[in-house]
VMD Tcl script that builds the backbone (N, CA, C; Angstrom):
set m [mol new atoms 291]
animate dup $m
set s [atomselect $m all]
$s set {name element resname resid chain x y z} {
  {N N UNK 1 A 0.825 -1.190 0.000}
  {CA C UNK 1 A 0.000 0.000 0.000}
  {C C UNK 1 A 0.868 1.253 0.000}
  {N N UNK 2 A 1.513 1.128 0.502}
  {CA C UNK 2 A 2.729 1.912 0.635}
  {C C UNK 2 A 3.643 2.473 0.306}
  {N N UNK 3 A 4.115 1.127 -0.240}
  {CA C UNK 3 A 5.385 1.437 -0.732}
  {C C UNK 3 A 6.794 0.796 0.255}
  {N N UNK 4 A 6.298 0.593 1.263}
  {CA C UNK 4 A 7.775 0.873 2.606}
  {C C UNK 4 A 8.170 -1.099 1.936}
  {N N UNK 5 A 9.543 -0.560 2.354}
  {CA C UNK 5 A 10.481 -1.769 2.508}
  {C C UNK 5 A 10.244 -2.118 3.967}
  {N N UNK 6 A 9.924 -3.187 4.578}
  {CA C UNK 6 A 10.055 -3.958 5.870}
  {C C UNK 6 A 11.267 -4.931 5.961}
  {N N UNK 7 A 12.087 -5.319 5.047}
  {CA C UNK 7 A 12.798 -6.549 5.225}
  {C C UNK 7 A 12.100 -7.520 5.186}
  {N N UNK 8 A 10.649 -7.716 5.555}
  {CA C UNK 8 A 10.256 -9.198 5.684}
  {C C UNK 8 A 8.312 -9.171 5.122}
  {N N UNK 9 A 8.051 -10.178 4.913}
  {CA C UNK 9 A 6.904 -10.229 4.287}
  {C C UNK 9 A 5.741 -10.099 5.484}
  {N N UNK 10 A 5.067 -9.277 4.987}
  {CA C UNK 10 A 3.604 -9.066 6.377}
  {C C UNK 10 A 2.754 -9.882 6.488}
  {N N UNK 11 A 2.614 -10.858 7.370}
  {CA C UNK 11 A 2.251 -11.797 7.878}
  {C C UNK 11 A 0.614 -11.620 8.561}
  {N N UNK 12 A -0.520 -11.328 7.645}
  {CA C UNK 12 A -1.879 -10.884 8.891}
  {C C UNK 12 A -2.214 -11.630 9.276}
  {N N UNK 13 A -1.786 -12.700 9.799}
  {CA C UNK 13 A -2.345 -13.457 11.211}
  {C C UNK 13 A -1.644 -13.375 11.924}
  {N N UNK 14 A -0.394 -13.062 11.891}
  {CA C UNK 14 A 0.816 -12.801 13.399}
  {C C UNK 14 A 1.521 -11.807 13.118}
  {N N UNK 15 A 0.607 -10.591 13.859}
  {CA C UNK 15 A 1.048 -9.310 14.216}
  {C C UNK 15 A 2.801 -9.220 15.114}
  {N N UNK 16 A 3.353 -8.387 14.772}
  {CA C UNK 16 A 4.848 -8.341 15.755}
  {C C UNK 16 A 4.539 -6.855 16.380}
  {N N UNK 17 A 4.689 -7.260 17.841}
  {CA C UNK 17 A 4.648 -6.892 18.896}
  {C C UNK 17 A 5.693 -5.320 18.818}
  {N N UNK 18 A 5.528 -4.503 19.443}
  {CA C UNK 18 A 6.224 -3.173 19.353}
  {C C UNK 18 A 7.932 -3.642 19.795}
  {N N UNK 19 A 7.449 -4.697 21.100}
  {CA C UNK 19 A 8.722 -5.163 21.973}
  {C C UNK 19 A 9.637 -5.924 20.934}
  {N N UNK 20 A 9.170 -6.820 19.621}
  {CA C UNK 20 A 9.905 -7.785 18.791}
  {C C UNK 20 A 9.940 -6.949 17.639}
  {N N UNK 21 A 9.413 -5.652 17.211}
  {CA C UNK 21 A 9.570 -4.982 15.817}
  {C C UNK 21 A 11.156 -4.506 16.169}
  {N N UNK 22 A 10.991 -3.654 17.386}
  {CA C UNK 22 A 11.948 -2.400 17.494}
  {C C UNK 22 A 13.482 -3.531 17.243}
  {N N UNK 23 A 13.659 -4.476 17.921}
  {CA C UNK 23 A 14.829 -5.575 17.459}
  {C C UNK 23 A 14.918 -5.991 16.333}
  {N N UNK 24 A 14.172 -5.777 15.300}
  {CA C UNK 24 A 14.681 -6.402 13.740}
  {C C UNK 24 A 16.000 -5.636 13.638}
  {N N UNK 25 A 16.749 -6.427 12.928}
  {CA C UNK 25 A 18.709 -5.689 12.328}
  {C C UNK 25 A 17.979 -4.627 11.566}
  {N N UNK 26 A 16.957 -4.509 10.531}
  {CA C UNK 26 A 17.072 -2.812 9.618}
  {C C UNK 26 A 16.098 -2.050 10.687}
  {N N UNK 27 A 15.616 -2.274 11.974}
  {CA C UNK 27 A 15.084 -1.231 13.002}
  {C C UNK 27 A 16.040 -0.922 14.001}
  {N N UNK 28 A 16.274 -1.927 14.622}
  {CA C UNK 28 A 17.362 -1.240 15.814}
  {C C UNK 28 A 18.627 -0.202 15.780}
  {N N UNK 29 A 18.964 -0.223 14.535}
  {CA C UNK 29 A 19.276 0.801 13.942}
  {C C UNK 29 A 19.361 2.432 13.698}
  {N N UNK 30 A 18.108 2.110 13.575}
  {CA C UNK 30 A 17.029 3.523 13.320}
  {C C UNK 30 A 17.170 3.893 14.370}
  {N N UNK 31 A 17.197 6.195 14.530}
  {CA C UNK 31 A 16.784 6.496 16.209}
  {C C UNK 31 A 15.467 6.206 16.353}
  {N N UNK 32 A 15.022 6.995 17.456}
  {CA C UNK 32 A 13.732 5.898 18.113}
  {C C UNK 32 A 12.468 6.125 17.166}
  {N N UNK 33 A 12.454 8.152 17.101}
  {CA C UNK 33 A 11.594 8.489 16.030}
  {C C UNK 33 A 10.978 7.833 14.547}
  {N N UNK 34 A 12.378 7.453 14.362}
  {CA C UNK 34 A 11.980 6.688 12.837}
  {C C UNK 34 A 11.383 4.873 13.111}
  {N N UNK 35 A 12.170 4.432 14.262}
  {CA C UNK 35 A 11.564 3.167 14.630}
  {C C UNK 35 A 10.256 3.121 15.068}
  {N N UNK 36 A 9.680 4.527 15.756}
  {CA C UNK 36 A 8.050 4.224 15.819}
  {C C UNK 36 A 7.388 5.059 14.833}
  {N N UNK 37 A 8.012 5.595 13.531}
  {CA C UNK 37 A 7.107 5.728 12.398}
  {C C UNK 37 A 7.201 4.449 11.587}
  {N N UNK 38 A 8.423 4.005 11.489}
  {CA C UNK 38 A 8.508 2.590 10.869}
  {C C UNK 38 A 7.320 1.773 11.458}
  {N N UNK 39 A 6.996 1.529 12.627}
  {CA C UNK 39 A 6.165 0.437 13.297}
  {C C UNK 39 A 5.059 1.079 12.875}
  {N N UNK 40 A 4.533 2.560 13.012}
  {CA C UNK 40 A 3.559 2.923 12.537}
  {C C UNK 40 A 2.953 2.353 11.116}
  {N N UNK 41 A 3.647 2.461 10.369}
  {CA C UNK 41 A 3.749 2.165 9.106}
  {C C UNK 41 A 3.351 1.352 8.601}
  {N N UNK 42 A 4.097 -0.121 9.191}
  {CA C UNK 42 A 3.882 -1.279 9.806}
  {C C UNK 42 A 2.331 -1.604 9.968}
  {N N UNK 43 A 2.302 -1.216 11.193}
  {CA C UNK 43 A 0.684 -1.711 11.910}
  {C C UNK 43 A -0.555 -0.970 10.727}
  {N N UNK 44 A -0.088 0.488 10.354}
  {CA C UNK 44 A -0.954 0.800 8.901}
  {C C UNK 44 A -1.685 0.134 7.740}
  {N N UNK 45 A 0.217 -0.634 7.550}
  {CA C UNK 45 A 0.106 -1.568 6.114}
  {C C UNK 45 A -0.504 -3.111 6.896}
  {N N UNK 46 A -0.357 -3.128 7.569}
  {CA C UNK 46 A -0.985 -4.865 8.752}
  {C C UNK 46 A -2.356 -4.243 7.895}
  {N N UNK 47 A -2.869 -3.671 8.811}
  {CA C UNK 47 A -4.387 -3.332 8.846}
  {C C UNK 47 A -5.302 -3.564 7.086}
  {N N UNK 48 A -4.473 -2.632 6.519}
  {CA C UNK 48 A -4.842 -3.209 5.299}
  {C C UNK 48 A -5.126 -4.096 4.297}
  {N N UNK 49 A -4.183 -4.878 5.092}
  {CA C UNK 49 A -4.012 -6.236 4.172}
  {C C UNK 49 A -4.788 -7.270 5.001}
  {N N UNK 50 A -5.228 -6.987 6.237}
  {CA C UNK 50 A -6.311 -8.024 6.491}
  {C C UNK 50 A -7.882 -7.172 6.542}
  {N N UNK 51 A -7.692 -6.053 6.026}
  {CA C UNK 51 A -8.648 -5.364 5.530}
  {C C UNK 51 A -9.375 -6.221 3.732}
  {N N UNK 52 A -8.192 -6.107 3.257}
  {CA C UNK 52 A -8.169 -6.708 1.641}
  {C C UNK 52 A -8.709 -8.256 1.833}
  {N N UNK 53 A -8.063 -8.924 2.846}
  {CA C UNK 53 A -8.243 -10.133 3.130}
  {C C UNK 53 A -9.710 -10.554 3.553}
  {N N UNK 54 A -10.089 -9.782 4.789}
  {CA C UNK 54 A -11.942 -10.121 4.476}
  {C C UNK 54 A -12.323 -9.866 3.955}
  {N N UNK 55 A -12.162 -8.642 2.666}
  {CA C UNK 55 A -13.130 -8.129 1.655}
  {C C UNK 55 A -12.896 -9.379 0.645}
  {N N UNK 56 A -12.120 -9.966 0.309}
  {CA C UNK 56 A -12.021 -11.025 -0.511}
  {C C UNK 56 A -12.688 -12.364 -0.319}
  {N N UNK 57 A -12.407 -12.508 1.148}
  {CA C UNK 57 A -13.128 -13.462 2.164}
  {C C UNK 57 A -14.497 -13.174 1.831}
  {N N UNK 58 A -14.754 -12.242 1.823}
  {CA C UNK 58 A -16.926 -11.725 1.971}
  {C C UNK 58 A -17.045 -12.443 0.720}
  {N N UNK 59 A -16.485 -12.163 -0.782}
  {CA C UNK 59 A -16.824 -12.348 -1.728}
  {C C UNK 59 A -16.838 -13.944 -1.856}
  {N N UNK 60 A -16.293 -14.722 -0.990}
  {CA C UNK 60 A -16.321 -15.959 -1.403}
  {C C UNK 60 A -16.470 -17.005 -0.706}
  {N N UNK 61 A -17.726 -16.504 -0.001}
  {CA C UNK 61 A -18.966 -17.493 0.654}
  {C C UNK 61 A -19.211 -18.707 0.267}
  {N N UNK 62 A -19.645 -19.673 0.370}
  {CA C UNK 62 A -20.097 -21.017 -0.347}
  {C C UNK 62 A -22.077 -19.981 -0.623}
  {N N UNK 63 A -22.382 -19.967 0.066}
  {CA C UNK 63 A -23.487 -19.558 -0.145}
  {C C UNK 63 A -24.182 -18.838 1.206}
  {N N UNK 64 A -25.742 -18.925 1.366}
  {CA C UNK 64 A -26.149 -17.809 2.280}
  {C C UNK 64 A -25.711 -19.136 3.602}
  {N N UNK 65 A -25.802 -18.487 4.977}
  {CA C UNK 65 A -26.015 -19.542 5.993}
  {C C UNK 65 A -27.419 -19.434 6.294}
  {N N UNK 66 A -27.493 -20.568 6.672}
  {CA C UNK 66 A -28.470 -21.333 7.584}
  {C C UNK 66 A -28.932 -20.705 8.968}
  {N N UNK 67 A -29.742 -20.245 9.431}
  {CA C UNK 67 A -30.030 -20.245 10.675}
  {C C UNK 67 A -31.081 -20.662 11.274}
  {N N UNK 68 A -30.956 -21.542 12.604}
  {CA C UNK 68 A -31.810 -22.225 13.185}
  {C C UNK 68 A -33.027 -21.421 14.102}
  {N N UNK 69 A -34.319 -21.178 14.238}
  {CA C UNK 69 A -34.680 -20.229 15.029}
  {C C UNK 69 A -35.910 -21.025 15.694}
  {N N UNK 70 A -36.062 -20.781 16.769}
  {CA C UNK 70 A -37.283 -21.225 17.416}
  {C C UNK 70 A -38.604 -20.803 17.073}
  {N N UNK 71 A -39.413 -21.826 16.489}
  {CA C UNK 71 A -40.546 -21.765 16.142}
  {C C UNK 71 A -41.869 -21.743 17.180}
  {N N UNK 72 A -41.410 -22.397 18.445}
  {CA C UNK 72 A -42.617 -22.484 19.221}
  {C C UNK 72 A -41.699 -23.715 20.607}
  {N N UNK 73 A -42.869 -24.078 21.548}
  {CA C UNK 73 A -42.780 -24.617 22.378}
  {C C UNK 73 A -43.461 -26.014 22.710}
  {N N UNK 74 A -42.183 -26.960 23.150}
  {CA C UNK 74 A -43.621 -28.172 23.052}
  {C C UNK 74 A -42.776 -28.542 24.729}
  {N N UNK 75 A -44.097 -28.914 25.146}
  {CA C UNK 75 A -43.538 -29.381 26.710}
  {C C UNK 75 A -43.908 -30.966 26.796}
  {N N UNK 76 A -42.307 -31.091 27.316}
  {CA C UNK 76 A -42.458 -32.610 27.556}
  {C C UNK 76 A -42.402 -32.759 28.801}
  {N N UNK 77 A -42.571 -34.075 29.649}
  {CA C UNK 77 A -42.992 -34.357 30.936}
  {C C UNK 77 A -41.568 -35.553 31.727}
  {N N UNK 78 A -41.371 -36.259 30.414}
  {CA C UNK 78 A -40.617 -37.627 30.471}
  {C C UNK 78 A -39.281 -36.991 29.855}
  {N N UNK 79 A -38.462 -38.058 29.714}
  {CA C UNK 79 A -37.428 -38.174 29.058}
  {C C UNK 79 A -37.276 -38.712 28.004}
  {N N UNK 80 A -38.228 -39.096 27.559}
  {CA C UNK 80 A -38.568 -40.147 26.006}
  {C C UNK 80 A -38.703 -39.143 24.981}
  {N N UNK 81 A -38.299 -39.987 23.875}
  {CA C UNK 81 A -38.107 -38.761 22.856}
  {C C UNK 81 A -39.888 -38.707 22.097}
  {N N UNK 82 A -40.512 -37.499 21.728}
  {CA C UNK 82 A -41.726 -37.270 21.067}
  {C C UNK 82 A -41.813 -38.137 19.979}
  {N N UNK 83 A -43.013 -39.025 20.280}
  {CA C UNK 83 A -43.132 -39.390 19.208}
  {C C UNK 83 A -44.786 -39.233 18.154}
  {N N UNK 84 A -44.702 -39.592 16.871}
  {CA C UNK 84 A -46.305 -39.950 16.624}
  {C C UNK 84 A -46.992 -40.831 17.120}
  {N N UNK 85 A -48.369 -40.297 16.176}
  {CA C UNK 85 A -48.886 -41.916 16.332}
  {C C UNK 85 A -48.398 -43.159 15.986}
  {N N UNK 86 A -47.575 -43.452 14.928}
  {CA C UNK 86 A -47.353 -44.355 14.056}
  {C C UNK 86 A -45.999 -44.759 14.510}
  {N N UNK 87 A -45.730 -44.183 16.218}
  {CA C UNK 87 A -44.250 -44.380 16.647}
  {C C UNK 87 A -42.904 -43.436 15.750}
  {N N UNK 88 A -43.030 -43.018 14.621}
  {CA C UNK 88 A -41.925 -42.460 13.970}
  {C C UNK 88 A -41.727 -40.811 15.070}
  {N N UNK 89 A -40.485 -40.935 15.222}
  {CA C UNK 89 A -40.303 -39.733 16.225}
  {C C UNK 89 A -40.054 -38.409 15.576}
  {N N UNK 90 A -40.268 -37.377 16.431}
  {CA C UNK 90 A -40.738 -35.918 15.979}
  {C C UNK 90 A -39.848 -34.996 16.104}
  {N N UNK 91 A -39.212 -34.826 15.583}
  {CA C UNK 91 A -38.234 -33.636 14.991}
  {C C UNK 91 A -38.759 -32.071 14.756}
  {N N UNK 92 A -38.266 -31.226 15.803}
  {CA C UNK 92 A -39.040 -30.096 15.423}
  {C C UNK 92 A -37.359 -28.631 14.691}
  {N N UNK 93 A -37.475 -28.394 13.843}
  {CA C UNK 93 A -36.472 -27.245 13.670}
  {C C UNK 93 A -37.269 -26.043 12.443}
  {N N UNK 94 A -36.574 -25.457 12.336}
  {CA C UNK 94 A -37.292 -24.589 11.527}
  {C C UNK 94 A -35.926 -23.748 10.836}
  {N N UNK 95 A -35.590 -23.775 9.768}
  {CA C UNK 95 A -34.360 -23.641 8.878}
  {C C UNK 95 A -34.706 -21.917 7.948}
  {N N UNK 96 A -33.761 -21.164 8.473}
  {CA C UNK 96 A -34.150 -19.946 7.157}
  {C C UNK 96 A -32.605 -19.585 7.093}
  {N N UNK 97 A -32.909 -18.361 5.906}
  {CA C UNK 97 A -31.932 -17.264 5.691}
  {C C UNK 97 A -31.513 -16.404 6.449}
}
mol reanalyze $m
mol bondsrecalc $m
mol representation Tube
mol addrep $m
């Protein structure tokens, strides 16, 4: 996004810590000023790229989800599972968008 040289490739699932940036060999270097615009910089270009990363992510859903929602109430007394008349047992869910 940037432009900046880091020495190393930006990693958005494992952020580096202010305490483990300022020790890289091309930061420790730097006076302090430029080591916390560098980190600035840093955490800037982070942000973005797992910015880019869910927007890409959104686009590529399998499809809508599922959600389960309560339709109503049935009170049972026992521990036996509901059944019909005909013995086949009773399944209650209710499936949307």
């Amino acid at each position: 996004m940037f432009g900046v040289n880091f020495g190393f490739k930006i990693d958005i699932f494992n952020e580096i810590p202010w305490q483990k940036f300022k020790l890289l060999p091309s930061v420790k270097k730097l006076p302090l000023n430029e080591q916390v615009r560098k980190y600035n910089l840093y955490i800037n270009e982070l942000t973005y790229e797992r910015n880019v990363y869910l927007k890409w992510l959104e686009g590529h859903k399998k499809g809508p989800l599922l959600r389960i929602r309560n339709v109503g109430f049935l009170l049972q007394e026992n521990l036996f599972d509901l059944e019909q008349e005909d013995g086949s047992k009773i399944f209650i869910t209710a499936l949307t968008k």
